[in-house]
SEGU-739963 format. One record per residue (C-alpha): residue in three letters; y, z negated, x; residue number from 0. Coordinates in nm, 4 decimals, padded with zeros to 6 digits. Layout:
BEGIN
SITE   martor      north         up       east   pakol
SITE      ALA          Y          Z          X     NUM
...
//
This chain:
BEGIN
SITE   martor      north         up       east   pakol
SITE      UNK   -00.8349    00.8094    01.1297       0
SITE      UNK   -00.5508    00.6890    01.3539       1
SITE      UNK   -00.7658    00.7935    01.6351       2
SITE      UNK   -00.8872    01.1621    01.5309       3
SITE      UNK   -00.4848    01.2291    01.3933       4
SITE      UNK   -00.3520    01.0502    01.6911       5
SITE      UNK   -00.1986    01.3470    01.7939       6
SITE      UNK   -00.0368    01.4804    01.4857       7
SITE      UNK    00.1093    01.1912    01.3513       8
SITE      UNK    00.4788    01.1663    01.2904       9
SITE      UNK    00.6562    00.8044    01.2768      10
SITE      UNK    00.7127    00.5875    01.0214      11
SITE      UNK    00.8076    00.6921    00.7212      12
SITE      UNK    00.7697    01.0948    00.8245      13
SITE      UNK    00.3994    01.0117    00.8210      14
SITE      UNK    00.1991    00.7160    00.6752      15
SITE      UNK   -00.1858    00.6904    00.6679      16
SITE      UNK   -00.2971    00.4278    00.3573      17
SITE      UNK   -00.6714    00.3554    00.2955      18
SITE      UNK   -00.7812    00.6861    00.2561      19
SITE      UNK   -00.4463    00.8756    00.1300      20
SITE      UNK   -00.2186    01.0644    00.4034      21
SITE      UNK    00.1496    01.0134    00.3038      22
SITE      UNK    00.3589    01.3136    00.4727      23
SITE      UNK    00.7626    01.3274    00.4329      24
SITE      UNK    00.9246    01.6638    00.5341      25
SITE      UNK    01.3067    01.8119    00.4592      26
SITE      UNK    01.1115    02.1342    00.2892      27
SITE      UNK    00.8052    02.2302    00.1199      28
SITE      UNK    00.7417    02.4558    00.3654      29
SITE      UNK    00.7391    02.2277    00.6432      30
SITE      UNK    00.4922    01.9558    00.4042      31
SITE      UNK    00.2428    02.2429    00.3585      32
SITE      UNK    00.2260    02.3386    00.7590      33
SITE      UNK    00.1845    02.0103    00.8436      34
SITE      UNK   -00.0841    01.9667    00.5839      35
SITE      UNK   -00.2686    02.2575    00.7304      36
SITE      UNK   -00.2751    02.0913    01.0633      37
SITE      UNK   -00.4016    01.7582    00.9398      38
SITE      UNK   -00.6886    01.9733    00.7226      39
SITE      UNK   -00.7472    02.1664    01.0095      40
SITE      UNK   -00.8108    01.8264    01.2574      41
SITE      UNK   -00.9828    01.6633    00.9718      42
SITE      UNK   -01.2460    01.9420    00.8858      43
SITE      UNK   -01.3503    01.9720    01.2762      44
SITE      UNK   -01.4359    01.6298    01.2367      45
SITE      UNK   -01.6637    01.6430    00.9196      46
SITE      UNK   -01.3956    01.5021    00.6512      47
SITE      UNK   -01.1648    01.7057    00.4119      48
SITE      UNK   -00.8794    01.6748    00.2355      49
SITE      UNK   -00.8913    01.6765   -00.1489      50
SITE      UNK   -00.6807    02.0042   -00.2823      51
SITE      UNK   -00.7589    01.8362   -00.6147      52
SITE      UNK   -00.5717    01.5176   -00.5751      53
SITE      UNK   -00.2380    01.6328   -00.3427      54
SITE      UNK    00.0636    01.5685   -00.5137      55
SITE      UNK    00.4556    01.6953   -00.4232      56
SITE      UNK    00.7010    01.4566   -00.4503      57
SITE      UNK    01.0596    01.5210   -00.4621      58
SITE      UNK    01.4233    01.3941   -00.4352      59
SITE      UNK    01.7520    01.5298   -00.3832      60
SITE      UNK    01.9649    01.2265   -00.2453      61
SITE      UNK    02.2531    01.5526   -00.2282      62
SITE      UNK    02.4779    01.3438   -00.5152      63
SITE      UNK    02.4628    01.0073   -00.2948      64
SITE      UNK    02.8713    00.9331   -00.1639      65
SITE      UNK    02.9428    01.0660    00.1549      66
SITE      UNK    02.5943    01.1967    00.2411      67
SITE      UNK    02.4951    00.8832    00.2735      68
SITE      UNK    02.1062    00.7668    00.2907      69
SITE      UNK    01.8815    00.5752    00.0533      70
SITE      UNK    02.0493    00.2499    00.1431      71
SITE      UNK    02.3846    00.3140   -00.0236      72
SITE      UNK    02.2034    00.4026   -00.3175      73
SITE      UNK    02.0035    00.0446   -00.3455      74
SITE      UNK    02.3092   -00.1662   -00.2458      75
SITE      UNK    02.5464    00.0120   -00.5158      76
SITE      UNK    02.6219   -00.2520   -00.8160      77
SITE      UNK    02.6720    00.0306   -01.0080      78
SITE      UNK    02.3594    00.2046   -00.9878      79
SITE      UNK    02.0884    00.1757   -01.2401      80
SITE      UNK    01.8777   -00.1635   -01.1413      81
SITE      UNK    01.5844    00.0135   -01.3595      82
SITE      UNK    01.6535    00.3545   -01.0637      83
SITE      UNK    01.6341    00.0592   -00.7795      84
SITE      UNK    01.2843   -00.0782   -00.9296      85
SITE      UNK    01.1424    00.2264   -00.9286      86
SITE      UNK    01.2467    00.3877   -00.5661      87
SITE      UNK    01.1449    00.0484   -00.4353      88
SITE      UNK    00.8072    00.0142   -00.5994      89
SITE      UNK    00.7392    00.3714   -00.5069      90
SITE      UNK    00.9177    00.4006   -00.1191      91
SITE      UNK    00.9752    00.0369    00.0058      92
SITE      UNK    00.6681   -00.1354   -00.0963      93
SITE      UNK    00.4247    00.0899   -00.0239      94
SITE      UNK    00.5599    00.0648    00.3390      95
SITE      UNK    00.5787   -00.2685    00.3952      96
SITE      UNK    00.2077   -00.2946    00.2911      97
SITE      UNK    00.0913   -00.0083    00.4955      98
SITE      UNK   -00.2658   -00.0585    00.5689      99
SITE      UNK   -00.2711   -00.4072    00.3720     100
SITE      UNK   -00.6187   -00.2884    00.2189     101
SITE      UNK   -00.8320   -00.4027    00.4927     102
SITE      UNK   -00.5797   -00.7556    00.5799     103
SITE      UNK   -00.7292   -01.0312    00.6206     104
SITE      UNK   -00.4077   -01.2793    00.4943     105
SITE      UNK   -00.3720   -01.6213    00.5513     106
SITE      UNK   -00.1519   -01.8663    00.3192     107
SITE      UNK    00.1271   -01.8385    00.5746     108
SITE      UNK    00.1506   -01.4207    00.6226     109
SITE      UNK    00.1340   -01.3896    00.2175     110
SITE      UNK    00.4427   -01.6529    00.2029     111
SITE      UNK    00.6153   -01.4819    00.4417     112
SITE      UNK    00.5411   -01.1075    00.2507     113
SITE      UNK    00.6709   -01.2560   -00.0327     114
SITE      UNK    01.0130   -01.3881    00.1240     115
SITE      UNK    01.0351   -01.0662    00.2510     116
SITE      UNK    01.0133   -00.9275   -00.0641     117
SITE      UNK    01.2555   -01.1679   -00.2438     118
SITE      UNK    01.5391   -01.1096    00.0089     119
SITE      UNK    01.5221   -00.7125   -00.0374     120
SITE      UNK    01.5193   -00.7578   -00.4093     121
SITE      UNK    01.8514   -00.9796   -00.4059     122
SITE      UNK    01.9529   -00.7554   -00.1702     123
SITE      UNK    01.8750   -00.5138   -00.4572     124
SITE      UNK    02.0416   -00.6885   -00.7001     125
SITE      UNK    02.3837   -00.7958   -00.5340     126
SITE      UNK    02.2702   -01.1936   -00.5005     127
SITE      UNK    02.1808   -01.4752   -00.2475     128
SITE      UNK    02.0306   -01.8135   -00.3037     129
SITE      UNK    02.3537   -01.9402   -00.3390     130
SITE      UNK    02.3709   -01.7900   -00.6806     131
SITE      UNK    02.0559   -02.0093   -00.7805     132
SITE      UNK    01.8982   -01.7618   -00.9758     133
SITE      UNK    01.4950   -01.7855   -00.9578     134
SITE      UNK    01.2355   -01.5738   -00.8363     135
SITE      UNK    01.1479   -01.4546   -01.1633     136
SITE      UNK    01.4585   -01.3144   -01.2611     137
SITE      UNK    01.5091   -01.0568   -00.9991     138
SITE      UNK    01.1726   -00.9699   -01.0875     139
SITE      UNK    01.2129   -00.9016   -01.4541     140
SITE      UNK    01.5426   -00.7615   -01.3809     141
SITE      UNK    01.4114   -00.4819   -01.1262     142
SITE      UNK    01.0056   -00.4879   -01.2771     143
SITE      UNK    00.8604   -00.5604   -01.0240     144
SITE      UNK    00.5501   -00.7990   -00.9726     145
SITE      UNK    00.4794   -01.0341   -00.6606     146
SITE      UNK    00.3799   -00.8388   -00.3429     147
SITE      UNK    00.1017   -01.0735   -00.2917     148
SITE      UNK   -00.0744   -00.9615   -00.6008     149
SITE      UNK    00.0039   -00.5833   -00.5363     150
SITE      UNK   -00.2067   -00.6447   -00.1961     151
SITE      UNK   -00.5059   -00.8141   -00.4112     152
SITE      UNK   -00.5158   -00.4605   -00.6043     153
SITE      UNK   -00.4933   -00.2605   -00.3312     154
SITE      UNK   -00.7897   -00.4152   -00.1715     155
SITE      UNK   -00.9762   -00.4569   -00.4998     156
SITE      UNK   -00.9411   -00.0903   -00.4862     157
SITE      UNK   -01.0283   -00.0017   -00.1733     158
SITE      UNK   -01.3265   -00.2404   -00.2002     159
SITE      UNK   -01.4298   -00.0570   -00.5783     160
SITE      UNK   -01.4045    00.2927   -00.3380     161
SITE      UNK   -01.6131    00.1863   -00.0663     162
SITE      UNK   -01.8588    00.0794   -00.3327     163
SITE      UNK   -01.8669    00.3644   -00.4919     164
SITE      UNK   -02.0204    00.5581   -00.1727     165
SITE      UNK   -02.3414    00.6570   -00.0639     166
SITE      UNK   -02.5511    00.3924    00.1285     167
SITE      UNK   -02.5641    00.6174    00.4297     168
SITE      UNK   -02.1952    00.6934    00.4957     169
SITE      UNK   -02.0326    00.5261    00.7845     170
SITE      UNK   -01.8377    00.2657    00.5904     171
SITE      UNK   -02.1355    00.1614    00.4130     172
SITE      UNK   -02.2947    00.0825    00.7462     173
SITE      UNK   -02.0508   -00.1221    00.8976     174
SITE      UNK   -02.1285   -00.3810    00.6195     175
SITE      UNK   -02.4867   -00.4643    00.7869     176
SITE      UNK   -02.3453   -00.4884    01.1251     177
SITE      UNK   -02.4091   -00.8339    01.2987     178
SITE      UNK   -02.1770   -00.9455    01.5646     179
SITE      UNK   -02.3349   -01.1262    01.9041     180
SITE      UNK   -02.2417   -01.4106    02.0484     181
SITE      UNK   -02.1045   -01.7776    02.0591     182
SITE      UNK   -01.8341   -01.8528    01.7727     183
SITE      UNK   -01.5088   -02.1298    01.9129     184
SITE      UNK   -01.4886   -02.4283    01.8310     185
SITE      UNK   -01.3390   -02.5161    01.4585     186
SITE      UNK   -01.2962   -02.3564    01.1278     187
SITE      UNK   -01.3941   -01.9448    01.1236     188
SITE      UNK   -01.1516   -01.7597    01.0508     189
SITE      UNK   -01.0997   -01.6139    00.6532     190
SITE      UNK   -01.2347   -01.2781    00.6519     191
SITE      UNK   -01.1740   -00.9736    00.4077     192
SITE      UNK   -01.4936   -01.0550    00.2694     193
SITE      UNK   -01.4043   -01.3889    00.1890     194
SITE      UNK   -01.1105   -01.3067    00.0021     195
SITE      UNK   -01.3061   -01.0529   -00.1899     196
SITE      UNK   -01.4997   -01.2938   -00.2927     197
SITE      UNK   -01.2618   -01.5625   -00.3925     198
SITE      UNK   -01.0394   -01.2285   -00.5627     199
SITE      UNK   -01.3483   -01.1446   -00.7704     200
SITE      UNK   -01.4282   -01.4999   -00.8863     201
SITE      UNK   -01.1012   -01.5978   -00.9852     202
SITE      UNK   -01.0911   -01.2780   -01.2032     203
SITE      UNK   -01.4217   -01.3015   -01.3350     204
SITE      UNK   -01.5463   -00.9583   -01.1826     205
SITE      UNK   -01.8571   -00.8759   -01.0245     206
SITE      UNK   -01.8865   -00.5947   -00.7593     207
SITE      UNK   -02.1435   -00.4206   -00.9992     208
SITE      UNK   -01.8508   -00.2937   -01.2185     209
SITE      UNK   -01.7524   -00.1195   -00.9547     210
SITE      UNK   -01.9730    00.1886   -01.0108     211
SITE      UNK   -01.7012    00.3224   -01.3186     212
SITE      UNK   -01.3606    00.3886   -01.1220     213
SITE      UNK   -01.1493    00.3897   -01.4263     214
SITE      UNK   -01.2314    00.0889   -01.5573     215
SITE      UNK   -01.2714   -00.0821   -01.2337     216
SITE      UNK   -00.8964   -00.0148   -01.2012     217
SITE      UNK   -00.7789   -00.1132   -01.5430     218
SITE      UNK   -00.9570   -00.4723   -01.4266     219
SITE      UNK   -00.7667   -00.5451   -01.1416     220
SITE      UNK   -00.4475   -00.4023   -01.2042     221
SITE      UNK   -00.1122   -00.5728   -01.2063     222
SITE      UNK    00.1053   -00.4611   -01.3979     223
SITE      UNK    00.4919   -00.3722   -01.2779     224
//
């Protein structure tokens, strides 16, 4: 995808490309649908589509925000609604800082540091340091909003269910009976996303045979926030 779209993608956030869902931010309706026509357009020459079905508009007037001021102001304001906060990060931040996090491979280390990540935006959030001694959990409960490391478990769950799902034949079916040549280094091998899948499924009790029914594939693996 990044290489077919390489040259109609926008930055970060004006254009974000998930496991297979296109996020595209423009000031106007208008300028979302042209740009949608281009990516359909690109997309279609090279044998995939876009589903008409499953687009959705999103959007937000930040217009009443002090001063024309951005999205920022809005989070750090003491007086705004923490329940407002949960949701715009849940729905804007999040899904940002775990762009792409379907296919990651994570080690102990990268999830820790996701997660302190994570707690310093939501104290942030919230108006606190750690000097206030207040514990993880709270800022969660306050804002509702569950650990980042378990929101990237889903999303490859997910992705994993949707890859299932296809035909034997498609190309993302294939790559799972590739074999790579040559000499592995010395020492451990390195955790792969099959790995994790595996450990992800056992520790839930799931088997990649439930896969084949979507719906309640998802309710399975969700987390709840």
């Amino acid at each position: 995808m990044d290489v077919l779209t390489r040259g109609i993608q926008d930055s970060v956030p004006w254009c974000m490309l998930f496991a297979d869902d296109i996020v595209i931010i423009k000031e106007t309706r208008v300028a979302v649908n042209v740009t949608l026509e281009r990516w359909r357009y690109i997309l279609e020459s090279n044998g995939l589509r876009i589903s008409r079905s499953k687009t959705e508009y999103l959007w937000c007037n930040f217009s009443n925000l002090p001063n024309g001021e951005g999205v920022d102001v809005l989070m750090a304001d003491q007086e705004g609604p923490f329940r407002v906060k949960g949701k715009l990060y849940r729905v804007a931040i999040r899904p940002a800082l775990l762009y792409g996090s379907e296919c990651w491979a994570l080690k102990k280390a990268q999830e820790c540091r996701l997660e302190v990540a994570e707690m310093r935006m939501l104290k942030w959030i919230y108006g606190r340091t750690m000097l206030d001694r207040l514990s993880n959990g709270f800022f969660r409960n306050k804002l509702r909003v569950a650990p980042i490391a378990e929101k990237v478990k889903e999303g490859q769950l997910c992705w994993f269910g949707h890859i299932r799902r296809r035909r034997i034949a498609t190309p993302v079916r294939r790559v799972e009976d590739l074999v790579v040549s040559g000499s592995r280094t010395r020492g451990r091998p390195r955790r792969t996303w099959a790995d994790l899948l595996t450990l992800d499924l056992r520790a839930l009790n799931l088997s990649a045979d439930m896969t084949s029914d979507r719906r309640s594939w998802r309710r399975r693996i969700r987390v709840a926030d």
